[in-house]
N, C-alpha and C positions, 0 to 999 in steps of 0.2 A: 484416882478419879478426878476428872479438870473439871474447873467451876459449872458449864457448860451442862455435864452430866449430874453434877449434884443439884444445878436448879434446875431441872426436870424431875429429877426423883421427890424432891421436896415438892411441886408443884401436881403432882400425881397422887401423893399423899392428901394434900390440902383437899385433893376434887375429891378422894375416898369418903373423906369426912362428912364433905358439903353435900356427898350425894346419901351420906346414912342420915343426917337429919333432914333432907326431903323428905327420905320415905316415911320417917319420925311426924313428920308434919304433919304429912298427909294422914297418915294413920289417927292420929289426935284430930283433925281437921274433922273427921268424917265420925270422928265420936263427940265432936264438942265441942273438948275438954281442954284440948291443945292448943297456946298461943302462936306464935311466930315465931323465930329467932332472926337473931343480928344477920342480915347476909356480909353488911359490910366488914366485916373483922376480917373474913376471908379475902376481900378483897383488896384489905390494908396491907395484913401479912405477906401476902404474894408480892404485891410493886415492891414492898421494901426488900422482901431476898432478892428480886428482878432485881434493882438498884446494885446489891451487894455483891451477886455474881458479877454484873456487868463492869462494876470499877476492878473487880478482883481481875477479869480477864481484858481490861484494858491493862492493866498494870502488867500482866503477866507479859502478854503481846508485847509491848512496848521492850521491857525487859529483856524478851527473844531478840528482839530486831538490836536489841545494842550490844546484847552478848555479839549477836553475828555480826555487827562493826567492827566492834571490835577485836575480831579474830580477821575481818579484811584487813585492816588497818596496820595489826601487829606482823600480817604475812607480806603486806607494802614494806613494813620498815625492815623486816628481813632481808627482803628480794634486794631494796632500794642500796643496803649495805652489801651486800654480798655484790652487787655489782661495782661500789666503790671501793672496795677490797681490790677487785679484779683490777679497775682502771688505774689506779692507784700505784697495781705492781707492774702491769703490762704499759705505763704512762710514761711521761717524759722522764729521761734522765734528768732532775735538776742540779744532780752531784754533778754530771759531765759539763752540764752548761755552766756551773760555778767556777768550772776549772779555767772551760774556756774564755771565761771573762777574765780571769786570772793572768790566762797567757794573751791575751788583746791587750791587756795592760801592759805585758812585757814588752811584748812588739812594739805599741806605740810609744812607749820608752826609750826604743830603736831608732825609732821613726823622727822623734823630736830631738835625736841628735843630729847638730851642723845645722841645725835649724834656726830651733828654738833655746837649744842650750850648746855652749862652747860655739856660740854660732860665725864666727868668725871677721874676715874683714868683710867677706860679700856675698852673697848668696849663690850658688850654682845652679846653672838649670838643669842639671844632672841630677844633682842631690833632693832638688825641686818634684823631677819627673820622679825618682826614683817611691819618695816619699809619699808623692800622688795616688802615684799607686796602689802604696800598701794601706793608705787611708781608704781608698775605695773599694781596697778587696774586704778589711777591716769592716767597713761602714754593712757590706751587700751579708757579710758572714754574721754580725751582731744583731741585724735588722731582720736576717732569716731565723735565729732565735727567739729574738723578740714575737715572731708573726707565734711560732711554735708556744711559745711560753702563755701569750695569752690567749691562745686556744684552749692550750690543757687548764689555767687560769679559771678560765670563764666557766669550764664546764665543771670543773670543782666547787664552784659556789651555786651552779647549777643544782648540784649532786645534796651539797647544803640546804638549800634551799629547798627541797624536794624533802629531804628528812627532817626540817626544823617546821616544816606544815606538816606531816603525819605526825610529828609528834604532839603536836599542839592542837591533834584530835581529841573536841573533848566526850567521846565514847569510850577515850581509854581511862578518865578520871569516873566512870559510872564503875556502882559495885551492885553485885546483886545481893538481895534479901534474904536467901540461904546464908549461914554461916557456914557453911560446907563449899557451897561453890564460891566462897569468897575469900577462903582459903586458897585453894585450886587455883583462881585467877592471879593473887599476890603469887605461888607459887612462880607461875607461869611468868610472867612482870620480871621477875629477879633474876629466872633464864632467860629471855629475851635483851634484858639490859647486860649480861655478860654477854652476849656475843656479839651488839653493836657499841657500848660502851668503848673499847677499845679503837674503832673505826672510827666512833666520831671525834675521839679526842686526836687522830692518827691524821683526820682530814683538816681538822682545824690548823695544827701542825703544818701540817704540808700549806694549805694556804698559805697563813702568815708565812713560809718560808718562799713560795710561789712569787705572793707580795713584794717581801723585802726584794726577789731577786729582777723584777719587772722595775723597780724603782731604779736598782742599778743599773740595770741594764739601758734605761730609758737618759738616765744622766750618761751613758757611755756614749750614747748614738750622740745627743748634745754635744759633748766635747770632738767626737769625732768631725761633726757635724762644723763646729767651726773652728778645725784646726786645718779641715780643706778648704773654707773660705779663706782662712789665713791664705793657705802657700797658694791658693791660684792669685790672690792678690800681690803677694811674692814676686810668684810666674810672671806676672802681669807689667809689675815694673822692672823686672829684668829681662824680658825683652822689648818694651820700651827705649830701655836706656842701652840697649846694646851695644852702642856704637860709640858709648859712654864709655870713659875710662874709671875701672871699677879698681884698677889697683894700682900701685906705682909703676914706674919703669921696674923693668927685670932687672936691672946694676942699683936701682934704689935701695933705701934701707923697709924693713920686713917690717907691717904694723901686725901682726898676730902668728904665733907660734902656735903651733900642734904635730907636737911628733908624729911621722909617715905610720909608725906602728900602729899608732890609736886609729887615724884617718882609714886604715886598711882596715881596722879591724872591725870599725862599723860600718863602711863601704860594702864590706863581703856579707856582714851580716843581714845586709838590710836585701844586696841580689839575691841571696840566697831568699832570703824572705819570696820577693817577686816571683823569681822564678818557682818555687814551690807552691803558692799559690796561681798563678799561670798554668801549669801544669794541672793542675785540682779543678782549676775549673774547666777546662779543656781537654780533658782524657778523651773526649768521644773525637772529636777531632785527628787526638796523634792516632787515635786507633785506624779513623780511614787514611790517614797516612800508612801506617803497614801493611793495614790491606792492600792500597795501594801500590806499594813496593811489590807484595807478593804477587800480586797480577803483573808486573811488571819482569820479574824473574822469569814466571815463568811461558811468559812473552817470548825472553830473549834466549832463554835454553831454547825453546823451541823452533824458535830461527837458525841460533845456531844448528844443532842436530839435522834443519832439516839441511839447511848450508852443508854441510860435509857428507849428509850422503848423496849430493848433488855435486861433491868435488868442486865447490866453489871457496871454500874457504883457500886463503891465500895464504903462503906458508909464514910471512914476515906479516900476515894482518892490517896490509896495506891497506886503508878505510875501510876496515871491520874492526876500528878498536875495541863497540859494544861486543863484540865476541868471543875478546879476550878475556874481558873481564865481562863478565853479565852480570854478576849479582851489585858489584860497581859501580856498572852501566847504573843499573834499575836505581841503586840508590840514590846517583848521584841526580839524574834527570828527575826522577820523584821530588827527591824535596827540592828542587830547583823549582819546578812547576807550581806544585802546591802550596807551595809555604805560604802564598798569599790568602790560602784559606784560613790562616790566623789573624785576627783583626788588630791591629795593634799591638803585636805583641812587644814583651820589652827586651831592650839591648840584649838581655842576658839569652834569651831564648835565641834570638838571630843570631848571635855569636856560636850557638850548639848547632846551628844546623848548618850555617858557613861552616865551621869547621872541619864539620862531618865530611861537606861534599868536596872542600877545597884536600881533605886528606884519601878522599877516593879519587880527584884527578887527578891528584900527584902522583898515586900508584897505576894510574893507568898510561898516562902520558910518560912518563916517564922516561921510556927509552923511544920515544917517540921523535919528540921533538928536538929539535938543536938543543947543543950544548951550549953554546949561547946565548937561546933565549933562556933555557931552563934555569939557565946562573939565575937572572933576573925575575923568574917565575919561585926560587929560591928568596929571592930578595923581598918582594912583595908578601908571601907570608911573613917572613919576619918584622916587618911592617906592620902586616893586620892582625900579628898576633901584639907587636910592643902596645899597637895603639889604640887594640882593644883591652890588652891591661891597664891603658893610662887611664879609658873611659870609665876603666870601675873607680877609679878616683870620685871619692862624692865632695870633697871639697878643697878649697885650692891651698897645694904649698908652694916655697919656694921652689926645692926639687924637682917639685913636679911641671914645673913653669920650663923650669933649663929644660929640664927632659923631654917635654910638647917641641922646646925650639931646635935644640937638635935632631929629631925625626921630621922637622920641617925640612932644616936645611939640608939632612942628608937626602931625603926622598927629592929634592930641587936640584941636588946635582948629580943620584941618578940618574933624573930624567933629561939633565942635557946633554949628561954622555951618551944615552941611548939615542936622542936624538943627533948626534954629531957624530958618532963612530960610525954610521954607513952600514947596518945590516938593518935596516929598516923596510930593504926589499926580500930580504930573506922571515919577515913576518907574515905569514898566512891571512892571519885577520885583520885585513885593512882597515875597520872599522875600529880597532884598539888606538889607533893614532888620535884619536881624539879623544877621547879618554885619556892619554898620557897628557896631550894638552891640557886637559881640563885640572889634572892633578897638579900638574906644574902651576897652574896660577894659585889652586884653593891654597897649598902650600907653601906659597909664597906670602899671600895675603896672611894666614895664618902664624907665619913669621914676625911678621912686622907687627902684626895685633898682639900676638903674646908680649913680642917684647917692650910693647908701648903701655900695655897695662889693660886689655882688652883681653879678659881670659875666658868668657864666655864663647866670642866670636871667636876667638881662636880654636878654639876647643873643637867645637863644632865644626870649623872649618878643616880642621887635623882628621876629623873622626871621617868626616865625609870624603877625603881623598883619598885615602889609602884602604875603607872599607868599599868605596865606591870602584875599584878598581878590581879590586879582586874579586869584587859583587859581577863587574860587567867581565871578565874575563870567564865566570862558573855561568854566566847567562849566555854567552856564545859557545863555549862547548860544550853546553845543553842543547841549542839548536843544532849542533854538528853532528852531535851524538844523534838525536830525533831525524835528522837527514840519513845515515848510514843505517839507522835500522828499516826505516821505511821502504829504503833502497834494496835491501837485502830479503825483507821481507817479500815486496812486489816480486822479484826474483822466482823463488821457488814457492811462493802460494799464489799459485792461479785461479785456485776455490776455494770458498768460504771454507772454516775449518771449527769441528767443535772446541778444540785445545785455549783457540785465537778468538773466540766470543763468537765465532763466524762473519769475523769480519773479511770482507771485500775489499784486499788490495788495492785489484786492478781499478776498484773507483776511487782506493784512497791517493794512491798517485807515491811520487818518490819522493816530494819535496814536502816539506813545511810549510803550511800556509803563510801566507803572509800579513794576517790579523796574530797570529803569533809572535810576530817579530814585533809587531804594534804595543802589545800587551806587556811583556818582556820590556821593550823601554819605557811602556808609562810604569810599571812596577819596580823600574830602576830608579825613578825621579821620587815616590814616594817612600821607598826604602831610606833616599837619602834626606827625601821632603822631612821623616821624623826627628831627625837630628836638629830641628828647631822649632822653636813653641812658634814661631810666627805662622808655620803650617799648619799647626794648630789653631789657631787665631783665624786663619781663613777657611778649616774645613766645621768649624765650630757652628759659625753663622749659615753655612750653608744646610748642616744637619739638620741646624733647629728649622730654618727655613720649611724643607723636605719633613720634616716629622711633626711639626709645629702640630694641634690639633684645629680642626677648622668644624663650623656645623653648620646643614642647609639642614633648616626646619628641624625635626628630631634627629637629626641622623649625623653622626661626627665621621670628621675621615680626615685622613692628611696627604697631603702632595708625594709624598714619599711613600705613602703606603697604595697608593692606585698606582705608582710607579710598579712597587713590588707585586702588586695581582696582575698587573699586565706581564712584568716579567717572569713571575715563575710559566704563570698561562702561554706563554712565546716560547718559556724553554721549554717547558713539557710535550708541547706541540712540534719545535724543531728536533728536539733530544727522541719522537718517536718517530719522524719523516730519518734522521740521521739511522737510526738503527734498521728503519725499514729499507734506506737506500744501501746498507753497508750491510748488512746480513743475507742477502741476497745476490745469488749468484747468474748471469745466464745460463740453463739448462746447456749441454752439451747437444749438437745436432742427431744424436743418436737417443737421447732421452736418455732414463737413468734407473738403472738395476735395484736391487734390494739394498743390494753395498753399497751403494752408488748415489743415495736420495741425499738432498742438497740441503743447506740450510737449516732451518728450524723452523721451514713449511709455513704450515698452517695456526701453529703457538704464538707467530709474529704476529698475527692480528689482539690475542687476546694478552700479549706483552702491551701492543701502541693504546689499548684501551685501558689497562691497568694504569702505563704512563699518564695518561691522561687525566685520567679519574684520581691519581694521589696528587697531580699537580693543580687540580681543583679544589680539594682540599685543603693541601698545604696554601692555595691560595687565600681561600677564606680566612685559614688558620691565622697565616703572617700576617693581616690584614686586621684580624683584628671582627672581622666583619661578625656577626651573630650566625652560628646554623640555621634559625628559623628562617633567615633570609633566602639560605638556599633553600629548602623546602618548600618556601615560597614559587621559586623558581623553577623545581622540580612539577609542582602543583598547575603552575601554565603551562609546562612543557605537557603534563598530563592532558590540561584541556586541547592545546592543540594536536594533539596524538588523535583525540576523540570530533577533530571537526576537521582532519585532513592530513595527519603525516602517519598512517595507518600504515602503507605501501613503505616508509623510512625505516619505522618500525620492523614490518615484516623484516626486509632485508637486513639489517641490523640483527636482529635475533636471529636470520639464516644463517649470519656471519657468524656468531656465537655458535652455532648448533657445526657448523662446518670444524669454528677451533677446536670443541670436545669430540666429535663424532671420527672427526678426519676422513670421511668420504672421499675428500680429494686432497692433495698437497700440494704444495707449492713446486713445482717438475713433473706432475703427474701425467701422463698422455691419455689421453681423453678422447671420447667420438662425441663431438655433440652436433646434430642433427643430421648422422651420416658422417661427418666431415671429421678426420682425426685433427686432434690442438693438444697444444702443451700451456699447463697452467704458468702463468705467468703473475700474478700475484695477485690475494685474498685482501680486501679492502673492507671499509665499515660499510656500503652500501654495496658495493658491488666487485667485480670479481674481470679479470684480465684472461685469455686464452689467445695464445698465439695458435692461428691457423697454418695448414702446409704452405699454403701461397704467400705466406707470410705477412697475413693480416692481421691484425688484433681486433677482439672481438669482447665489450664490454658486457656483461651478462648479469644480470643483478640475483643477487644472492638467494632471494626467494626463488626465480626462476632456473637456479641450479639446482636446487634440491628439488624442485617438482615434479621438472621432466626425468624420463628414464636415461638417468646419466651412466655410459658405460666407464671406466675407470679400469684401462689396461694396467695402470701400474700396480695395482692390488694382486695383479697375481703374476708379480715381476717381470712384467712386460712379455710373456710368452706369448704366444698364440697356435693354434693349430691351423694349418692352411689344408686344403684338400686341392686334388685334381681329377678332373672329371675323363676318361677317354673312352672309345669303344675297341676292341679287335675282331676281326672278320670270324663268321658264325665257325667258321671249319678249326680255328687255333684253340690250340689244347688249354684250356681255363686254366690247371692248378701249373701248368707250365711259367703261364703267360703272368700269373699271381706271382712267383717264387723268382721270375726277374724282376716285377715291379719288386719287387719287396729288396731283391738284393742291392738293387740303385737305390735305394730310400737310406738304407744300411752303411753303405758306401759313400757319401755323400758329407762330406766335413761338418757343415751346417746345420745338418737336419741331427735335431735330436736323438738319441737313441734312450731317453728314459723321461719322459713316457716314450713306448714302442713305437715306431712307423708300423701303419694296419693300409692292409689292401683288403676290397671287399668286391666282390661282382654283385651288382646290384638288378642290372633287372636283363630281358633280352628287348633290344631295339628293338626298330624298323628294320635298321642295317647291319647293327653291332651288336656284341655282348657287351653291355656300359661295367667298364670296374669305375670306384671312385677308393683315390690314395688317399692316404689324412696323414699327417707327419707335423710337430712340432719343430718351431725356431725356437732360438734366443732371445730374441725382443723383435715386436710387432715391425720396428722400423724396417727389418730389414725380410719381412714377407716376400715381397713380390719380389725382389731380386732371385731367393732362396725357391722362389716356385716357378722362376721361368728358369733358373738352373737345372730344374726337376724335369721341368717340361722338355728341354734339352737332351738331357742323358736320356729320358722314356726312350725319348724317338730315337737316339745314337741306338738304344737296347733291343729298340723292336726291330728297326732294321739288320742288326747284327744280327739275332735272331729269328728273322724269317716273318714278321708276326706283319701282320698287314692289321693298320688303320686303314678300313676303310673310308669312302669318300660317301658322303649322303646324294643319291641319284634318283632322279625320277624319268618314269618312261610316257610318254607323249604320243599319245597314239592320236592320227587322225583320220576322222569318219568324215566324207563325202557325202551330202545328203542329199535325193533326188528334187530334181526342180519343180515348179510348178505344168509344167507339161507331162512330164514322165508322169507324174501323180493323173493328170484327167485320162491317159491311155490305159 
């Protein structure tokens, strides 16, 4: 029973009482005899059990509300472990990231060899560049740790934090008044503490090891931090003093020794470094290089294939080299092109992909070219192969000093034999003569600086002649190659094709542009521009110029970055005019069958809006700009939509309903107000029709869809044409039927499925009217196919006797009498 009901019952009592000595009272009252009694006792008794109930079920109340605290409280500290449990095992690796500080340590151990330790007589700007590098792949890879580490970090002390406040609920230090349920609760308290005891000692743990490894990590980026100031200040004074003589004469005597073995052995290990990293961070890259390739293969198969079954291929492959070889072709011209989609990358990498391409022209050209030049095309790799093994030299020996000046001097008197033996007009590429000039001087210069004591200049000057030669030799017969297929292409693709992207030869033309040839030599000067920090030196200042951060009022932007939202916005915009100009074909003057329908129609519009729409994006994106900016932009485009580009709109969404629906297609033959036209192309407002008379006729997009547009190409250009004729009342009907029908039959053009049907349809004035109906081929050629008809009737009627009659009328005239005759 709860206090509540026991002080009622006791209170019901007490009034039993008080009402049996009223009636006692009264009873005495009315004899006499009888006093009074105390009323107050009764009403002392009562407030004070009131009183005692009321603390009893204050207490009790209170007591409820803290048991059920704390059962929240204990089912928070449950939840709150069982979720750190989870993060804890699904959270960072800190084992992996221990390892790899471990291995950052090794590498930069790598890294400060020839530098910082055995550093020699002079610094190289090879060893320099090479170094730079791996500090900055280093610095970008520890620093992306570091972001990881104090996220998982923070949210661990989070998770801490969150369980050292539920525990330090003090509802869990309340015990109730039962000895029974206080039992029950200690019970419960000592299951609870096994199953987060463990976690919390597990998270503490893991922090301080979290800790210790944010501290290292944080001293890592430090040292990393100023072992690149170091070498750009290195950098710095050795191209400065370039011109400075950094070692003795080459006949002098040696100030520092280091066996070629050691030099090689961390030279290699430090490109390999580079290069493995280079690649790691650029995978998505080579990837649209294969892609790339692969679109490119199967380009050139299909030129060829379609070359020979057009009998044009030449049996000796005289300017069809890409035919001989395609996959070749594809590869070599691929990464000739693209490789500038890699920003910088180092020696090691441009040496794998020169390689690559210099060993697929050699297999192609090979039985090509003169044996004369070939010797010398022989010569030059061996060249760019010695003297891109010199460049993995990361620091200077003697050896390797003779060895730079020998491949001076022999590449110096190749090149004046070549220039003095007189088959200089038996060379193709006129434009390689200067190029050979150009190598004969670097080489020369390179000569005299090595052996004066200038190994830096010389170095570079070595690297740049003999890669720069073989660079501009793969860069002209890339453009030779891109002329012979373009060539051969125009040739036998006269219409856009799906294989070929549906591209438009005959707009692309047979030559190379000539912003190609532009592009190719400025990408020749900066290939060679990296082989010195001074190029560096001047695209530095201009970067920061360009990306500098600049701010009007709230709003920050950089010179470089409204560069880049104008240019993606230009490319996006010419990249959809390009595909809209090159995917499209002229219709044929006969229009075009089911097999026959051109292009990719009607999809081109909803392709140049998609271009559009990710080049706005990626614009904002590279830019840096905030979305709500655009939304903003979206939101006045809204209000102006609502105070007058309603009709923009429409048309715009007709153009959309046209791409999904396909009503009409791009070649379609069409009647629009009477008058047959062939589509000519689906635009964002409005829409192109070529008329018969050869007008074009722009029609906006809402007002395609509204009117009743007939669309003969939907039912593959057929039609059925009829002809109307009479024959004379007296000619036998099913006779005169069963000739029409058999010229209908007879007749090359005229359909036989659906049937030719002859019908006699009513009787004249003068004739019995039959009307013919017979299906063509395609609409265009109707009225030729029915005045053929109209032809053979009349050969048929005549051979058979059948009179068309002629429509005559008879004219009778009445004389009517005069006004005399009438009064007699």
């Amino acid at each position: 029973m709860t206090g509540a009901c026991k002080f009622f019952s006791c209170f019901l009592i007490l009034l039993c009482m008080d009402c049996g000595k009223s009636f006692c009272q009264q009873k005495d009252t009315a004899s006499g005899k009888m006093d009074s009694l105390p009323v107050g006792e009764f009403v002392k008794t009562a407030k004070k059990l009131a009183n005692e109930e009321t603390n009893h079920s204050l207490q009790t109340y209170r007591e409820g509300r803290i048991i059920l605290a704390q059962r929240h409280t204990i089912d928070a500290i449950k939840s709150v472990s069982q979720r750190i449990r989870l993060y804890m095992k699904d959270g960072l690796d800190t084992l992996a990231i221990d390892n790899e500080l471990k291995e950052t340590e090794a590498s930069l151990s790598i890294a400060r060899d020839g530098i910082f330790k055995n550093q020699g007589t002079t610094q190289t700007q090879r060893n320099l560049a090479v170094t730079a590098s791996i500090i900055v792949e280093l610095l970008d890879n520890v620093s992306e740790h570091k972001i990881q580490l104090d996220k998982y970090t923070n949210h661990l002390i989070d998770y801490k934090d969150n369980l050292d406040s539920l525990s330090s609920d003090s509802s869990l230090y309340f015990f109730p008044a039962d000895s029974l349920a206080i039992i029950s609760y200690v019970k419960r308290i000592i299951v609870v503490n096994k199953e987060i005891g463990p976690v919390d000692s597990s998270l503490k743990i893991t922090i301080n090891r979290a800790q210790e490894l944010q501290m290292r990590i944080d001293l890592m980026i430090y040292n990393l931090h100023s072992l690149g100031e170091d070498i750009e200040i290195y950098r710095s004074g050795v191209s400065a003093g370039v011109l400075n003589r950094e070692l003795g004469n080459i006949w002098g005597p040696v100030g520092f020794f280091r066996p070629v073995r050691e030099i090689l052995k961390f030279s290699w290990a430090k490109e390999k470094m580079v290069l493995q990293f280079y690649i790691r961070d650029h995978a998505g890259r080579i990837f649209i290089i294969l892609l790339m390739i692969t679109a490119a293969m199967i380009f050139a198969r299909s030129v060829k294939k379609m070359v020979q079954q057009e009998n044009l291929q030449q049996p000796d492959f005289n300017g069809q080299l890409v035919l001989r070889y395609p996959v070749l072709s594809s590869v070599f011209v691929v990464l000739n092109i693209f490789q500038f989609i890699f920003v910088n990358p180092p020696f090691i990498f441009n040496i794998c992909i020169w390689s690559v391409s210099i060993i697929c022209l050699t297999i192609i050209f090979r039985d090509v070219i003169a044996r004369y030049w070939l010797r010398y095309w022989w010569l030059v790799i061996v060249f760019f192969v010695l003297t891109s093994a010199d460049n993995f030299f990361l620091q200077a020996a003697r050896s390797e000093r003779w060895f730079m000046l020998i491949l001076a001097a022999a590449g110096v008197l190749i090149l004046l034999r070549i220039f003095f033996a007189g088959h200089l007009k038996e060379l193709k590429e006129k434009g390689l003569l200067y190029f050979f000039i150009f190598v004969a001087l670097v080489e020369t210069a390179s000569f005299f600086n090595n052996a004066f004591g200038r190994y830096n200049l010389s170095k570079s000057l070595l690297i740049t002649g003999y890669v720069g030669i073989a660079v501009a030799i793969l860069f002209f017969w890339t453009i030779r190659f891109i002329n012979e297929m373009l060539g051969l292409a125009y040739k036998v693709y006269k219409f856009p094709d799906k294989k070929l992207f549906y591209i438009n030869f005959d707009k692309v033309g047979t030559d190379v542009p000539n912003f190609l040839y532009v592009l190719l030599v400025f990408g020749w000067f900066i290939i060679m521009g990296r082989n010195f920090y001074a190029f560096r030196q001047i695209a530095t200042p201009v970067e920061d110029f360009l990306f500098k951060n600049r701010a009007v009022g709230e709003s920050n932007f950089s010179i470089g970055g409204i560069f880049i939202f104008i240019s993606i916005l230009v490319a996006s915009l010419l990249l959809s005019k390009l595909i809209s100009f090159f995917a499209t074909a002229t219709p044929s003057p006969h229009g075009t069958t089911k097999g026959e329908r051109i292009g990719i129609g009607s999809w081109l519009l909803l392709i140049r809006i998609f271009i559009i729409s990710l080049g706005l994006f990626l614009a904002f994106a590279a830019t840096g700009i905030p979305v709500d900016r655009l939304t903003i932009i979206l939101g006045a485009l809204g209000v102006g939509v609502g105070l007058g580009l309603q009709s923009l709109v429409t048309n715009l969404v007709s153009g959309l309903i046209i791409a999904f629906e396909k009503p009409v297609n791009v070649g379609d033959v069409l009647e629009v107000n009477g008058k047959m036209a062939t589509m000519k192309s689906i635009g964002f407002r409005s829409s192109v029709v070529k008329v018969g008379d050869g007008s074009h006729v722009v029609i906006p997009n809402g007002d395609l869809l509204n009117q009743h547009l007939v669309n003969w190409s939907m039912g593959r250009n057929m039609r059925r044409t009829s002809v109307v004729l009479g024959v004379a009342y007296d000619t036998d009907i099913n006779h005169a039927r069963e000739i029409f029908l058999n010229v209908l039959k007879g007749m090359e053009h005229v359909l036989q499925n659906p049937h030719p049907a002859v019908f006699a349809k009513n009787f004249g004035a003068f004739s019995i009217d039959f009307e013919l109906f017979f299906w063509v081929g395609h609409l265009s050629e109707a009225d030729a196919i029915k005045s053929e008809v109209i032809a053979k009737i009349d050969t048929a009627c005549k051979t058979a006797g059948i009179l068309i009659p002629v429509p005559q009328q008879d004219i009778h005239i009445r004389s009517m009498p005069d006004e005399k005759e009438k009064n007699i």
